[in-house]
C-alpha positions as CSV (number, residue, x, y, z in Angstrom):
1,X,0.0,0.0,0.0
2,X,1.4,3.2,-0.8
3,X,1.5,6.0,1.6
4,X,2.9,9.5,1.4
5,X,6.4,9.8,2.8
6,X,9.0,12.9,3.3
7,X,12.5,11.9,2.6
8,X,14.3,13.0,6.0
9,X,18.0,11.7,5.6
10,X,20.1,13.7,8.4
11,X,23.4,11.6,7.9
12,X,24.5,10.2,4.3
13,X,27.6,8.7,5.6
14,X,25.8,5.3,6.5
15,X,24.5,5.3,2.6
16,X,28.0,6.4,1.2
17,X,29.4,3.5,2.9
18,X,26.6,0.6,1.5
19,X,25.7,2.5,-2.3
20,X,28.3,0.8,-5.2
21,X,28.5,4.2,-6.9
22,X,28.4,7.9,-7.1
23,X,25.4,8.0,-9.2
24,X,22.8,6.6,-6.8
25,X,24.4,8.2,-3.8
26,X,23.0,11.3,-6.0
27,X,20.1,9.6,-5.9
28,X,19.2,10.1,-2.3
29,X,20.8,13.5,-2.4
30,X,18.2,14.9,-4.9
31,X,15.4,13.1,-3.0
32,X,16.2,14.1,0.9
33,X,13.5,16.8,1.3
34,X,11.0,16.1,-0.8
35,X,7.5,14.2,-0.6
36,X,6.7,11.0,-2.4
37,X,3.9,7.9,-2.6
38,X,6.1,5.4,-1.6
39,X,5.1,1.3,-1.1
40,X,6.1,0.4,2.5
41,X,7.5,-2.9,3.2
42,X,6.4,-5.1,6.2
43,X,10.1,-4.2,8.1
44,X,9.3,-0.7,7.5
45,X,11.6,0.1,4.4
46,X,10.1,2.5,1.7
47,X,10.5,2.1,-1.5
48,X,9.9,5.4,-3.2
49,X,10.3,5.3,-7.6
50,X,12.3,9.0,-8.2
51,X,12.3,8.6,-11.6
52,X,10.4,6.1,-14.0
53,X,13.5,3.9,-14.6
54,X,15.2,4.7,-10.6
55,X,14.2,4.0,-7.5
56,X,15.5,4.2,-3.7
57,X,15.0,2.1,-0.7
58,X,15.1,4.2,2.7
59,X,15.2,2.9,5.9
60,X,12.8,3.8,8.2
61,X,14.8,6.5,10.2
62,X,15.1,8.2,7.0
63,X,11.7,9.2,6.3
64,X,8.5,10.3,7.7
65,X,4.9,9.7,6.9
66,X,3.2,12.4,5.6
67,X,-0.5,14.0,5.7
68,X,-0.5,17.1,3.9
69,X,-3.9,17.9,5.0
70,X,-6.2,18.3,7.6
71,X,-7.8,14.8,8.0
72,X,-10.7,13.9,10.5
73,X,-8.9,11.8,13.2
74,X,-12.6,10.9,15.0
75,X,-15.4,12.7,17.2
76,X,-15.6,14.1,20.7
77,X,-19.1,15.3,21.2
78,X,-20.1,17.3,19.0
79,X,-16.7,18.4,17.8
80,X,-14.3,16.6,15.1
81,X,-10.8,15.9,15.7
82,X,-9.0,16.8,13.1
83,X,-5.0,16.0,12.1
84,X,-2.1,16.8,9.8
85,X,1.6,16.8,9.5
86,X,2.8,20.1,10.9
87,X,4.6,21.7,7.9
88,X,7.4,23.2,10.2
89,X,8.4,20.2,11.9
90,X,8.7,16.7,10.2
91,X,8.8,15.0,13.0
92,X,5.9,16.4,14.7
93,X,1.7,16.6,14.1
94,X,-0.6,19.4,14.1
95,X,-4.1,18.6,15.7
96,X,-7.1,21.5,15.5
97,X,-11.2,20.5,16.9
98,X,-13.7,21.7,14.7
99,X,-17.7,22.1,14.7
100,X,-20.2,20.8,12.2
101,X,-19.8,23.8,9.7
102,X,-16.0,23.3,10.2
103,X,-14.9,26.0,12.4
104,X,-12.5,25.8,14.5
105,X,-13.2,25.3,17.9
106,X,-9.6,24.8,19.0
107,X,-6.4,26.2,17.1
108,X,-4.0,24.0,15.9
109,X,-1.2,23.0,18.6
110,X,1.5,20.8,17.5
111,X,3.0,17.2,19.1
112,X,6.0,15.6,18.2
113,X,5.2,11.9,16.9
114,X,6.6,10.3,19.1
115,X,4.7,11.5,21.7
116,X,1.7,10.7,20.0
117,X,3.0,7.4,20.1
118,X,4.0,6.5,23.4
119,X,1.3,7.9,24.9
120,X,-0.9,6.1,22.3
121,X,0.8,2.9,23.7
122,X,0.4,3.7,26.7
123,X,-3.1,3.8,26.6
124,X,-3.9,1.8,24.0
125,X,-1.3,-0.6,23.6
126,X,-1.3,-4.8,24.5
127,X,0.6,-4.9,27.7
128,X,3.1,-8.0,27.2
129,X,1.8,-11.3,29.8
130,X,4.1,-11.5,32.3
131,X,6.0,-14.7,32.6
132,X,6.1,-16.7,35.9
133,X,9.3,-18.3,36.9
């Protein structure tokens, strides 16, 4: 399934070392920055087609999911949660509540994912059995 990705690469020493060649070093280079529809793998890895005949595989690290606008994320009351990737900060989510005809109710405030996450798992998450000795 594909999803929509922003190439994040903060280090390109790790894919100097592993890429056979110049050329497709440039590859991730021109990429880094921009947003793609990318098919992600079961382990995570993106696979992102640059150019009809190229492609690049990124790691999970180097990339970040994308929504690039404002999506309904559920109800509360009579209000809709509503959600999007905050455009000054990859790594972070904007979140707004809105009424029926749309307006906003709360302005947007922004989270970094991965506190969305953990407290999502938290919450939310299947706590592990312990095991009995």
């Amino acid at each position: 399934m594909k999803k929509r990705i922003k190439v994040t690469i903060a280090d390109f020493a790790p894919l100097a070392e592993n890429l056979n060649n110049r050329e497709e070093l440039a590859l991730y280079e021109a990429a880094n920055g921009n947003t793609y529809d990318a098919e992600i793998e079961h382990d995570g890895y993106a696979i992102v087609d640059v150019t009809d005949e190229d492609y690049i595989e990124l790691a999970p690290g180097e990339y970040q999911l994308m929504i690039e606008e404002w999506t309904n994320a559920g109800q509360m009351g009579e209000w809709t949660l509503q959600t999007m990737s905050d455009p000054a900060d990859d790594k972070a989510l904007l979140y707004r509540t809105v009424d029926k005809a749309g307006t906003e109710i709360q302005a947007p405030q922004s989270l970094p994912k991965q506190v969305v996450e953990l407290v999502a798992n938290t919450w939310f998450g299947k706590k592990a059995k312990k095991i009995e000795e």
